[in-house]
ZAROKOL-686629 format. One line per field, with one value per residue: residue number from 1; residue in three letters; x, y, z of N, C-alpha, C in turn. Coordinates in Angstrom, 3 decimals, always signed. Each point is the difference from the previous one (the first is absolute). Layout:
<rs>
i = [NUM, ...]
aa = [ALA, ...]
nc1 = [X, ...]
nc2 = [Y, ...]
nc3 = [Z, ...]
cac1 = [X, ...]
cac2 = [Y, ...]
cac3 = [Z, ...]
cc1 = [X, ...]
cc2 = [Y, ...]
cc3 = [Z, ...]
</rs>
This chain:
<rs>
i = [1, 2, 3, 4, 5, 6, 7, 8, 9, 10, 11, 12, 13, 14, 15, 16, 17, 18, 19, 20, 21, 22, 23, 24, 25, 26, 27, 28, 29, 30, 31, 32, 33, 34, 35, 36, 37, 38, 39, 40, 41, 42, 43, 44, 45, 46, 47, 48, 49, 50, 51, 52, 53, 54, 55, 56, 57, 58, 59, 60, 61, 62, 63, 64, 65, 66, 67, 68, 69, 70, 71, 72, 73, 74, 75, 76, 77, 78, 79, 80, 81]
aa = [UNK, UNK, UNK, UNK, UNK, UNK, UNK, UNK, UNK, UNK, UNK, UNK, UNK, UNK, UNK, UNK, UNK, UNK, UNK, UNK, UNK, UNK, UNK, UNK, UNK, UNK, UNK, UNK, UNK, UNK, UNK, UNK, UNK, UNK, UNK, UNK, UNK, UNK, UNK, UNK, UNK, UNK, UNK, UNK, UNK, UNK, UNK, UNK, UNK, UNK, UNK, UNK, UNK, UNK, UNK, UNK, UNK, UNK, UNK, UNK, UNK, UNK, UNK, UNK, UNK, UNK, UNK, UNK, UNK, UNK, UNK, UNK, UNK, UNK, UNK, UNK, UNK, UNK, UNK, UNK, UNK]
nc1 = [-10.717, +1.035, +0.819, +0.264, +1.159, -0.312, +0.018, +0.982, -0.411, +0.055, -1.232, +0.401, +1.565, -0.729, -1.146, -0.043, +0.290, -1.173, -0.731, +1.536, -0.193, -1.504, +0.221, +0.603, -1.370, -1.030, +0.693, +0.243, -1.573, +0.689, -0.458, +1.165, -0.616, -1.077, +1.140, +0.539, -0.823, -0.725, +1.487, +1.350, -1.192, -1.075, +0.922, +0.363, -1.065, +0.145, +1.202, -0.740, -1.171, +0.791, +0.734, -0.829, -1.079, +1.460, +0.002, -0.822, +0.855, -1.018, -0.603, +0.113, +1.391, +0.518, -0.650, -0.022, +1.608, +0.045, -0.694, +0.941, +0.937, +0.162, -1.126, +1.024, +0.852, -0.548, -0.017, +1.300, -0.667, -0.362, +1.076, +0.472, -1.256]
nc2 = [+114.037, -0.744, +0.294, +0.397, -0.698, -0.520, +0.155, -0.800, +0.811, +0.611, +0.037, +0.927, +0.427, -0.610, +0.514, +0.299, +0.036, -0.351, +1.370, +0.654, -0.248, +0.426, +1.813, -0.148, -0.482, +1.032, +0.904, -0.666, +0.234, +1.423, -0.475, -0.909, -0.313, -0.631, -0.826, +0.812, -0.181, -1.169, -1.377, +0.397, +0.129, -1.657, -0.246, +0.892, -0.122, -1.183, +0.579, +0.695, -0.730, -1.159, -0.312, +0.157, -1.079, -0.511, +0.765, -0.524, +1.591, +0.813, +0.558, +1.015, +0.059, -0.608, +0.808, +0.774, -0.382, +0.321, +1.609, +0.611, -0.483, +0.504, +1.279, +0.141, -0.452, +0.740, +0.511, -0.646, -0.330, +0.984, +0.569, -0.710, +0.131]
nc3 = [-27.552, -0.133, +1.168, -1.014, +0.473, -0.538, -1.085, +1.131, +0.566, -0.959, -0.166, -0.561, +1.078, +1.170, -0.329, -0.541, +1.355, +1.250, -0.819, +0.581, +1.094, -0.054, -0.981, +0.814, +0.822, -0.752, +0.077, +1.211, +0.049, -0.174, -1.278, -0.252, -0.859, +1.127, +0.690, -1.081, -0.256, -0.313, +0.152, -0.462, -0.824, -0.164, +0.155, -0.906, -1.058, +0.044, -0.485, -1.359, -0.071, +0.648, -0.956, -0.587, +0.864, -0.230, -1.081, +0.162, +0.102, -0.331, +1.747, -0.886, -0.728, +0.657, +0.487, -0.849, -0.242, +1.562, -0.217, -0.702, +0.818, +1.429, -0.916, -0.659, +1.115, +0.697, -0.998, +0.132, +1.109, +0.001, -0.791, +0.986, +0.716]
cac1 = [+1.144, +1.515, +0.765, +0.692, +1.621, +1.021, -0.052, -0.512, -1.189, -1.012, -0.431, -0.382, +1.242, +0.267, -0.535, +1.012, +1.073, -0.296, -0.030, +0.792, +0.691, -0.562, +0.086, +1.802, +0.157, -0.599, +1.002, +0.981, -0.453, -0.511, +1.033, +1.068, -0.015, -0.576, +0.700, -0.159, -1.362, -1.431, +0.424, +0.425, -1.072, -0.821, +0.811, +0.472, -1.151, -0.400, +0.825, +0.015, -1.042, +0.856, +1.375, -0.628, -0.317, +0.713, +0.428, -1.053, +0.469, -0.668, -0.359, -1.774, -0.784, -0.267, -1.175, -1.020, +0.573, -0.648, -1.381, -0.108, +0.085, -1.390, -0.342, +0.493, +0.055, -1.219, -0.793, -0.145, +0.048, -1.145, -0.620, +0.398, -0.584]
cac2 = [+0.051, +0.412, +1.345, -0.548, +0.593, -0.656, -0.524, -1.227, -0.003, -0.063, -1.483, +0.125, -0.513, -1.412, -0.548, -0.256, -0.691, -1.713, -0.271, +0.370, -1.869, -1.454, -0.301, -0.654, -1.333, -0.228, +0.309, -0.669, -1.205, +0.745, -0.265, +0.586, +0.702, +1.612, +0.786, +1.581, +0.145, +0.350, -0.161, +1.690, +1.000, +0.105, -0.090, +1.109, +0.431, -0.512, +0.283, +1.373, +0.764, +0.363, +1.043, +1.343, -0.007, -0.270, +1.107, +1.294, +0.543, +1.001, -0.961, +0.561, -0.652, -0.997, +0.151, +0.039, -1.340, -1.212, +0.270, -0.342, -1.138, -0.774, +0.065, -1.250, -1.565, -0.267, +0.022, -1.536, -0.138, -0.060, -1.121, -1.195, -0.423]
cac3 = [-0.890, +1.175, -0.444, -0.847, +0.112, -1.491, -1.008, -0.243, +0.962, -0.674, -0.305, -1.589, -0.546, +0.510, -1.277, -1.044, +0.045, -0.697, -1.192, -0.798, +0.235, -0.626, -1.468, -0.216, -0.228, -0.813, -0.972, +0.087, -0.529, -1.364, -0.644, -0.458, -1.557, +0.337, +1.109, -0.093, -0.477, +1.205, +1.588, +0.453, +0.043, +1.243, +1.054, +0.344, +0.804, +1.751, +0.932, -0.120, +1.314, +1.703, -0.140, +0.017, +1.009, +0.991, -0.223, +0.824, +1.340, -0.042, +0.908, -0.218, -1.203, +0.793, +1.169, -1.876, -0.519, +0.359, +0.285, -1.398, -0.290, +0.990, -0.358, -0.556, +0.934, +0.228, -1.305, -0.608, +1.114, -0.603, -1.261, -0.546, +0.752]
cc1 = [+1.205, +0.730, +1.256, +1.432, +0.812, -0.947, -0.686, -1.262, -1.321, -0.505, -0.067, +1.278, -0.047, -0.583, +1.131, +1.573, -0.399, -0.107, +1.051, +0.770, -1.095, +0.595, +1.600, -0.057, -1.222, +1.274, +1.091, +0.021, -0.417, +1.335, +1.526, -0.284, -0.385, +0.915, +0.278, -1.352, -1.011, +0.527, +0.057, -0.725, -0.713, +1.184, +0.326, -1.477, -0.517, +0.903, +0.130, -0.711, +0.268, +0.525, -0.407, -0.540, +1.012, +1.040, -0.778, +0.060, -1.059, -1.132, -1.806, +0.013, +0.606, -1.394, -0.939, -0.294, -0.753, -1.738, -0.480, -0.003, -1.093, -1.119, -0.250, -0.599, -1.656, -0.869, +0.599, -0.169, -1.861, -0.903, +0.787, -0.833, -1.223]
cc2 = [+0.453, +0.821, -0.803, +0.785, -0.579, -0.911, -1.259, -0.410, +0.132, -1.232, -0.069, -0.416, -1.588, -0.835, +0.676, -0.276, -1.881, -0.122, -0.460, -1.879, -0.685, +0.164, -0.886, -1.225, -0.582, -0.238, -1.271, -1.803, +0.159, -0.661, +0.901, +1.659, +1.763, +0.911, +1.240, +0.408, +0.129, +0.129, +1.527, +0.823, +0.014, +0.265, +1.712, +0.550, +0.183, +0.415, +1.467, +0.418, -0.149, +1.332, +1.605, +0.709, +0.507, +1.308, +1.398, +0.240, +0.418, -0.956, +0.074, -1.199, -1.460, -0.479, -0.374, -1.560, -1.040, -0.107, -1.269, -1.848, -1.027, +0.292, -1.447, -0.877, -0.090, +0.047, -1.011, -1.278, -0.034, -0.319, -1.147, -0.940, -0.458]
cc3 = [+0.815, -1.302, -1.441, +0.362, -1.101, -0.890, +0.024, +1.030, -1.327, -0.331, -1.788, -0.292, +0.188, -0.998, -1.432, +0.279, -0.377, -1.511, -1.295, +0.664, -0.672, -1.193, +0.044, +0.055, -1.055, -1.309, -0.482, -1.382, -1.755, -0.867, -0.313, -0.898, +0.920, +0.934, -0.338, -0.893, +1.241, +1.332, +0.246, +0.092, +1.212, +1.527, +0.249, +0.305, +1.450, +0.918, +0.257, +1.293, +1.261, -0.292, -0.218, +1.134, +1.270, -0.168, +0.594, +1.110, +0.740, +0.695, -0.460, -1.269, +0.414, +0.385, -1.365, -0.395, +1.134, -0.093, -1.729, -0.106, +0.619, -1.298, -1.209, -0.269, +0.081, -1.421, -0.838, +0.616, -0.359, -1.453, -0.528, +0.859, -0.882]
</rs>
């Protein structure tokens, strides 16, 4: 495991960063009627978790956030198998 210096070295941010472009272009193909309904919702969702992520100064709970995410990654990863 390498040393994490920002945010975006985590692999839990790189993954919900791809998450939050597939939901924009999942989004894009959603009817008129939903653009402030489901569009805005699922979209601020997905965007909540970079962004939270990316607010975290604190290099221990950095360090948490990536133990936490590899964790993850690897247990859906495993039952979607």
């Amino acid at each position: 495991m390498g040393v994490c210096t920002s945010f975006q070295d985590l692999i839990v941010w790189q993954k919900s960063h791809e998450l939050v472009l597939d939901i924009y272009k999942i989004t894009r193909n959603f009817p008129d009627e939903e653009k402030f309904g489901l569009i805005s919702q699922m979209r601020r969702s997905a965007i909540s978790i970079p962004a939270n992520i990316a607010e975290a100064e604190n290099e221990e709970l950095l360090r948490k956030i990536d133990v936490i995410g590899k964790l993850l990654y690897k247990f859906v990863g495993a039952t979607s198998k």
